[in-house]
N, C-alpha and C positions, 0 to 999 in steps of 0.2 A: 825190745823185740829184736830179734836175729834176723839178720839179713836175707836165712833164706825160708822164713814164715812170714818177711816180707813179700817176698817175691812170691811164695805159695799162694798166698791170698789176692794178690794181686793178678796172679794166673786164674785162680778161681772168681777173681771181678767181672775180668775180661770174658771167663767160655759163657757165667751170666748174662752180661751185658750182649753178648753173639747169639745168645737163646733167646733172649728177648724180642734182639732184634728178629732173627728170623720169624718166631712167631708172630710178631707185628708183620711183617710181610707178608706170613700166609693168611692174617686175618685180615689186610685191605686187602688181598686178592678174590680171600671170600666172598666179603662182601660186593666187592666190582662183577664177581662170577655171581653172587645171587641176584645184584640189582638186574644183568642183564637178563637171568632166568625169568624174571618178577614181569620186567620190560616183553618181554617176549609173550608169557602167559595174555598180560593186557592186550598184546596186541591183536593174539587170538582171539580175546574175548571181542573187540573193537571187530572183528573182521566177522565176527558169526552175528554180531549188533549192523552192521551194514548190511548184510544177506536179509536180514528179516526188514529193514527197513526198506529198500533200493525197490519192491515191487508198492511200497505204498506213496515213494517219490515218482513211482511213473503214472499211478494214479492221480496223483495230483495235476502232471503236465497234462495227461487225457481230460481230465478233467477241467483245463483251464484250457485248452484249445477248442473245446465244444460251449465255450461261455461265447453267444453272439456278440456282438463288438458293442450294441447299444446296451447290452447289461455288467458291461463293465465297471461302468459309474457309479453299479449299487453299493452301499456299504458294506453289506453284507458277502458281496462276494470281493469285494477289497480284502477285509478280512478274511474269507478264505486261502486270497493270494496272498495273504500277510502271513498266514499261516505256514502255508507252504515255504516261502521266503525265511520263515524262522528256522523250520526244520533244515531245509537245503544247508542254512549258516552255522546250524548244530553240527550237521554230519562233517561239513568242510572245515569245521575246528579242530573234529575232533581225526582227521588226517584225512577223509573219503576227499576224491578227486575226479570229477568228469573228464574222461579221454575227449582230446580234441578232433573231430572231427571235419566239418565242411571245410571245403578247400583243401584240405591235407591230402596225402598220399596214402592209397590206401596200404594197412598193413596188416599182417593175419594172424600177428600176434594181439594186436589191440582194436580189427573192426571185424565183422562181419558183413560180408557183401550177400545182399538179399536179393538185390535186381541189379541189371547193368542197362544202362540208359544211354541213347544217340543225343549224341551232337554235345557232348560232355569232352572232356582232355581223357583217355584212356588212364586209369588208376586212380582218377582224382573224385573223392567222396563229394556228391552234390546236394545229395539229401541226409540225415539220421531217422531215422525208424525209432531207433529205438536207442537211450543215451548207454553209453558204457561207464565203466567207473574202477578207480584202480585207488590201491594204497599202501603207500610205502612201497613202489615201485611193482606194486605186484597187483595182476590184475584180477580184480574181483567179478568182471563182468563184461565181456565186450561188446561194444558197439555196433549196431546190426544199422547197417548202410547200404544208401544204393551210390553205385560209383559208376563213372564212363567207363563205356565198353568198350574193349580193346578190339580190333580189327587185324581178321587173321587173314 
């Protein structure tokens, strides 16, 4: 073989081997740009599954704050709270997250102030009304609080 059908072939190894590779790079990029697509989608889906869920998690708290204190002991409404307890650890797996409220500072991105209350710290949540809930840093629902009233 002649030296330069050596070297031909070898130039043609090489622009190969640089096609390759580049299509190998654009196809882990594919897939890194589909997995994040696929990730996203789910997470939509997670976020429209928490909407429809979050008014029957507030029924359950209504519903466990109107149990008198002497029928708490029944089995049956144990199991109820076990229920609820199940659900709550469903949605907090699956990323749902309760905004922190009492004692916190209030904020109007993440509470809702419903009443302002004497003899409280001005801005500071004293009570929830009603829970908020965020996910993946983005709030699903805010928190309807009554906080100290500021003094004008």
């Amino acid at each position: 073989m002649k030296k330069k059908e050596l070297e031909k072939i070898i130039k043609e190894k090489d622009e190969y081997f640089s096609g390759w590779q580049r299509e190998k790079a654009d196809f882990l990029n594919y897939k890194k740009q589909e997995f994040e697509r696929l990730k996203g989608t789910l997470n939509i889906a997670k976020e429209s599954l928490f909407k429809e869920l979050i008014p029957v998690l507030d029924n359950f708290n209504l519903a466990q704050k109107a149990i008198p204190e002497e029928e708490k002991e029944k089995n049956s409404i144990k199991g109820l709270l076990l229920i609820k307890k199940q659900l709550e650890d469903s949605l907090k797996s699956l990323g749902l997250e309760e905004i922190e409220t009492i004692g916190k500072q209030f904020d109007p991105k993440m509470h809702e102030a419903v009443e302002e209350v004497e003899g409280a710290e001005p801005g500071v949540i004293v009570e929830e009304v009603q829970k908020g809930y965020s996910f993946q840093d983005k709030i699903i629902r805010v928190a309807k609080v009554k906080i100290g009233r500021y003094h004008s």
